[in-house]
N, C-alpha and C positions, 0 to 999 in steps of 0.2 A: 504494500500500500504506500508506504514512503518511503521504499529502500532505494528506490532511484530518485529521490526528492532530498535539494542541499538541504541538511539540517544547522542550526547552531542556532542560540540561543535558547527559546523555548520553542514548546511545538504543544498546543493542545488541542488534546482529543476527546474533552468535554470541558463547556464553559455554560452554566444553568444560565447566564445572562444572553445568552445568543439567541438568533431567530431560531434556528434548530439547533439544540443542544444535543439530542439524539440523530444525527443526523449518519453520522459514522457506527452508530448501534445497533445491533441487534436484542431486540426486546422479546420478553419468555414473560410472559403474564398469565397464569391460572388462579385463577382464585386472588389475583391481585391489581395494583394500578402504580401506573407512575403519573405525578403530574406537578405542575409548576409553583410552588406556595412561596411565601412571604414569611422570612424567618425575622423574628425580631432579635433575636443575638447577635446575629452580622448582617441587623439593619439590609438585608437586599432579597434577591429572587433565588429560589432554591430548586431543584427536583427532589420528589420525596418519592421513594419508591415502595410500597408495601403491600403486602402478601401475608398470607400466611405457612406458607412453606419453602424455605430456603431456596430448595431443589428446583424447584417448578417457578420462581419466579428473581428473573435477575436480568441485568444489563451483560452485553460482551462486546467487546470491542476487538476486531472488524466484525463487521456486521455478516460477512461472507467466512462462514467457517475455513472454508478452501483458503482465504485469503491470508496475509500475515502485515503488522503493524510493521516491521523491521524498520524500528527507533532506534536509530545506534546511540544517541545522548544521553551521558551518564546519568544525570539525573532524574530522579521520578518524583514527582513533588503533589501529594493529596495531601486533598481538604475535606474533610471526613467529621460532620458533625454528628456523635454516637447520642442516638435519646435515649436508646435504653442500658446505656453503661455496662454493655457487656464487652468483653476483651478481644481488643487489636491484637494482631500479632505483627510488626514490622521488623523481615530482616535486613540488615546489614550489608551494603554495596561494599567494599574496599576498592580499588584501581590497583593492578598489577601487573606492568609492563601495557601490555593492546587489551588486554581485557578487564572485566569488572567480573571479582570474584563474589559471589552472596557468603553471608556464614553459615556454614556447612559446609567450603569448599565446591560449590557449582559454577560454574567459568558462566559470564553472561556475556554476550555478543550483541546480545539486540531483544527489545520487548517484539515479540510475535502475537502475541495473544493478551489481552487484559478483561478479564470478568471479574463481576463483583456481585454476591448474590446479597440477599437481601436480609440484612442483620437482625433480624427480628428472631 
């Protein structure tokens, strides 16, 4: 999807303030919805995604499973407001000569894939 696309600086591939924010998603809704609300914590526009079962309801990005994101930019930067305080898990990028290592020793090359199901 962007692997022949210059990258540097940032590159986003969801912004809730855009004309379409799901524009690059593929959307899995049963028994659930996404849609555009008014957060008063950070005063602006949000997507709220909710469901009631993890599995069956989430965002993924490319929206083309066949497809791949290939982000080579080291950085990945979420903004992730949790309502119901249950636990993150974020690992750890290091840089190591051409690549970015995760913790646990997994060499990263490129985001290919990014889904998020729905924290409830």
């Amino acid at each position: 999807m962007f692997r022949h696309t210059f990258q540097s600086g940032f590159l986003s591939i969801l912004y809730s303030l855009g004309n379409k924010p799901l524009q690059l998603w593929d959307k899995s809704l049963h028994n659930g919805s996404i849609k555009r609300v008014g957060d008063e914590d950070v005063s602006s526009g949000v997507l709220e995604l909710v469901g009631e079962n993890v599995a069956e309801n989430f965002i993924a990005c490319p929206a083309d499973s066949k497809d791949q994101l290939g982000i080579k930019l080291p950085w990945l930067v979420l903004v992730v407001k949790n309502v119901r305080l249950k636990e993150w898990r974020v690992r750890k990028l290091e840089h190591v000569g051409e690549v970015w290592v995760l913790s646990g020793g997994t060499l990263y090359l490129r985001t290919s894939l990014w889904q998020h199901p729905n924290p409830l």
